[in-house]
C-alpha positions, 0 to 999 in steps of 0.5 A: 956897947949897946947900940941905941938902934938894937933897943926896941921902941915903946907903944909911945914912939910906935906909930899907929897903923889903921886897920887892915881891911878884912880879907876874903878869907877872913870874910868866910871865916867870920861867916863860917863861925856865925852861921856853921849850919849853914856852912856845912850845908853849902859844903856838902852841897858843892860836893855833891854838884862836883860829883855828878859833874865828875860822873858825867864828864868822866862817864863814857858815852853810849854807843850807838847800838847799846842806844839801840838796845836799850831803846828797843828793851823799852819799847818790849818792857812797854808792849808787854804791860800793854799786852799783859792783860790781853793775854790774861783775858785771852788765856782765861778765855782758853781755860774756859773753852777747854771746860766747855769742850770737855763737858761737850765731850761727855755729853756726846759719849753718853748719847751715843753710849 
């Protein structure tokens, strides 16, 4: 036979139960959908904060010589454009000395010629 217990009850013998607080997932969910923009902005945003901590944390670290090495390329990556028009001055200088002493050297041939 049927056992009253096995029968379901109606709406009407259903006590009414408040409703639930909303949870922190259905928080972000709620915010997710109003605001979609935004959401993709702020994901992209951690992963790419997530990524240069991995990078750095991961990343191994500098000898002391490779320091020194590339303290020491600086600082002749720095003298040389210190340097560079000095030298461009210096050499056009060289040329125009050169000229001089050949035109010199002409003269002096066709004195004593």
């Amino acid at each position: 036979m049927n056992d009253p217990a096995d029968i379901p009850p109606t709406d009407e013998e259903t006590p009414e139960q408040p409703p639930t607080p909303p949870t922190f997932l259905g928080q972000l969910e709620r915010v997710i959908r109003h605001h979609p923009m935004a959401a993709t902005l702020a994901t992209v945003g951690f992963g790419c904060a997530v990524g240069i901590a991995a990078r750095e944390l991961l990343a191994p670290t500098p000898t002391p010589k490779s320091r020194v090495m590339h303290l020491l390329e600086d600082i002749q990556s720095r003298l040389a454009d210190f340097a560079e028009p000095a030298y461009d001055r210096a050499s056009d200088l060289m040329d125009d000395g050169a000229k001089a002493m050949k035109r010199g050297a002409k003269r002096v041939r066709h004195l004593f010629a």
